[in-house]
N, C-alpha and C positions, 0 to 999 in steps of 0.2 A: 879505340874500341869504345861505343856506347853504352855506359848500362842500360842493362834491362832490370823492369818490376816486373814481379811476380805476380799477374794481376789474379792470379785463383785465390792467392791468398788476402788479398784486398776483397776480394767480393765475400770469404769465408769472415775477414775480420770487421765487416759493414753489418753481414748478418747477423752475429752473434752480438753484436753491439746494440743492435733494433733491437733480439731480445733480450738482452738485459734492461737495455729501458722497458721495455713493457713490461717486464715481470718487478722492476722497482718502484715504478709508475704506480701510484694509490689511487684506488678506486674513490669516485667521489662520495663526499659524504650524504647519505641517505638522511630527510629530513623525517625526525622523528614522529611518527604517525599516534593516533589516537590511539586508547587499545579498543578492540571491535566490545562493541555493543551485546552483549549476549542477544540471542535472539528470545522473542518475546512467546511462551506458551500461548498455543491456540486454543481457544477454550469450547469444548466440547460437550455437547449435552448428551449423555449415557443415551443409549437403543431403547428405542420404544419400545414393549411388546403389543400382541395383537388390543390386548385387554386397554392397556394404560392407552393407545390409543383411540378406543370408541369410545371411552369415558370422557377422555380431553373434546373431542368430537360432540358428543348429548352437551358438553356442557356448552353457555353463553359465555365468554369473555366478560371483564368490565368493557373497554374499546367498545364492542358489539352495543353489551348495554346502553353506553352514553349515548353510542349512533342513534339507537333506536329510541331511546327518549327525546333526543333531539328534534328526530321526525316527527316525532308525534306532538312534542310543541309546538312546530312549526304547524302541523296542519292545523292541529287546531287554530291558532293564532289568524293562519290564512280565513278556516271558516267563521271565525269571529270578525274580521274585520270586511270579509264577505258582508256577513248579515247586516254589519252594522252601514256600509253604505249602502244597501239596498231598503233599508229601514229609513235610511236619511232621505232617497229619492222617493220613493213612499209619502213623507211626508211634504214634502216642496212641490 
């Protein structure tokens, strides 16, 4: 007479053997991260009302100022240097 295996119980003692390895099996080690950066307040300029803004509005800037003085150096400068070679052909 041949033995026989019991193969139900081979297949029950293969499974429970998978997991126990996986459940002994160590997760890998996570590489230790930076800690997060707080995040940076956004900065905010308080509600204008109707008032604070026509005032801001009547007024000039400096920026604006310097623009505008600039221009007007320059024109000048253009009309001077206008006259003066036309003053040069004038005389030759």
């Amino acid at each position: 007479m041949k033995p026989t295996i019991n193969t139900q119980d081979i297949r029950w003692q293969t499974d429970d053997m998978n997991e126990w390895v996986m459940e002994e099996a160590a997760p890998p080690t996570q590489p230790e991260l930076e800690p997060e950066v707080p995040e940076v307040p956004v900065w905010t300029e308080p509600p204008v009302t109707i008032e604070q803004k026509d005032a801001v509005e009547g007024e000039a800037t400096i920026s604006e100022l310097l623009v505008n003085a600039g221009n007007e150096e320059a024109a000048l400068e253009q009309r001077v240097s206008a006259d003066t070679r036309q003053a040069a052909s004038d005389e030759g």
